[in-house]
N, C-alpha and C positions, 0 to 999 in steps of 0.2 A: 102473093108471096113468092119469089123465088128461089129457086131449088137449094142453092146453098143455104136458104135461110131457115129450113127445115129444121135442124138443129138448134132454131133458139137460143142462140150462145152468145156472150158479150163479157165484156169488162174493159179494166182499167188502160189507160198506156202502158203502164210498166210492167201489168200483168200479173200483179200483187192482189189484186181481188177478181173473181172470173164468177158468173154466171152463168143459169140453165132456165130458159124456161119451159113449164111442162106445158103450156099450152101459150096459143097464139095471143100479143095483146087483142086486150077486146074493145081498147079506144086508143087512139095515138093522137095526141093533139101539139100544136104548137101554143106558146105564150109571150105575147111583148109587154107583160107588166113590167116596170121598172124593177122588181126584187129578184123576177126569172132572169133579167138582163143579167143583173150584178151576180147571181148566183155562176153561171155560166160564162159570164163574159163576150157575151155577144148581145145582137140585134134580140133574140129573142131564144127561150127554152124550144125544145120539141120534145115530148116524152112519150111512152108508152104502157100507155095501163094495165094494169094483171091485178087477178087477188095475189095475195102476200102467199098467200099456201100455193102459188102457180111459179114462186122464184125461189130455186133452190142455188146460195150461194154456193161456187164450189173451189175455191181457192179465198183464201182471207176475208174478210168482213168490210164493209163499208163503215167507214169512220161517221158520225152524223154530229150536225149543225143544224140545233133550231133559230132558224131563220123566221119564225113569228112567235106568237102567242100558242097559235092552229097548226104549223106546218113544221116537215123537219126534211132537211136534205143530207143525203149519204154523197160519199165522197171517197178517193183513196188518197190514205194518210202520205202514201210514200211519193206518188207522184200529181195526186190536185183532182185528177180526172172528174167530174161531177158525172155522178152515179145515179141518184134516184132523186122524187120527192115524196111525199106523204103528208096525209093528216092522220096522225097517228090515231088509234081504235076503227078507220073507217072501215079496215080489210083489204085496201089497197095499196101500191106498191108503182110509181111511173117512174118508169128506168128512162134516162137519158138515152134518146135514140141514138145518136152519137157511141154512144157505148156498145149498143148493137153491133155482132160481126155483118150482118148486111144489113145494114140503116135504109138503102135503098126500099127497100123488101117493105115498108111500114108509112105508106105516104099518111098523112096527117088526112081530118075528116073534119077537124072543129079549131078557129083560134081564139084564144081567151086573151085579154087584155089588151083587147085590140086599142085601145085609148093612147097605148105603149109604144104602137106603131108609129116609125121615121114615118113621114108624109113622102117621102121618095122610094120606099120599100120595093114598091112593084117597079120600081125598074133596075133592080140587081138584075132579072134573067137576062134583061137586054144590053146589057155591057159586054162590049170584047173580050174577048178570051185569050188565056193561052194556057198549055199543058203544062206541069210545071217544070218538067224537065227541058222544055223548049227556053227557058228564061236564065239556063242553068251552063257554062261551057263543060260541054266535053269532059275535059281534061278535071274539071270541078266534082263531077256525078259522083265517084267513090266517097268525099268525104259527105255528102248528105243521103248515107246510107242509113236510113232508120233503125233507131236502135228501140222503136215502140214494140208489146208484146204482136203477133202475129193475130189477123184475124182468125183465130179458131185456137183449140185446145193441144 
């Protein structure tokens, strides 16, 4: 874990809902089922697991969606961000690593749904790059000034 991520902190883009957690997750896994897909809108979920009594909201609430029968996913109302998932009664709580102030800080250990998986998956790391202020003119930068909440409190 690195040192900025001591603090355990995260939340939304807009910064209308903020978390704390009191202790470290104690599983971080990624998921390419088709449901964590659509929940998120990408290739696949990454989350991070806590008991429910280790995440103490500390700005607004997560909005939730039950997404099955079993499970239910939080969210913010105001700006989308996906927040967390659940099976409600289990005791636990997986925060959208995403949502983490250093998501770096949480590399995954386990993937679930792997059946989910693009068959080209493994070669996103090996595609060119570019920063994205290199793709951006000059004179352009000021108006793609972020207006998301700041990583931290």
């Amino acid at each position: 874990m690195s040192e900025t991520a001591t603090t355990l902190t995260g939340g939304c883009q807009c910064g209308a809902v903020r978390y704390r957690l009191l202790k470290p997750p104690h599983k971080v896994s990624v998921c390419f089922c088709r449901m964590c897909q659509k929940a998120v809108g990408n290739y696949f979920g990454a989350f991070a697991s806590s008991r429910i009594e280790n995440v103490v909201w500390t700005r607004g609430q997560p909005s939730v969606f039950r997404s099955s029968e079993v499970a239910e996913r939080g969210f913010c109302r105001e700006c989308g961000t996906p927040l967390s998932f659940s099976y409600p009664g289990m005791g636990t709580l997986s925060l959208a690593v995403g949502s983490l102030d250093d998501p770096a800080a949480f590399p995954p250990s386990h993937a679930y749904g792997v059946e989910g998986r693009a068959p080209w998956f493994d070669e996103l790391c090996r595609l060119e790059g570019t920063r994205t202020e290199d793709d951006i003119p000059e004179e352009e930068l000021p108006a793609y000034r972020s207006r998301q909440h700041p990583d931290h409190d």
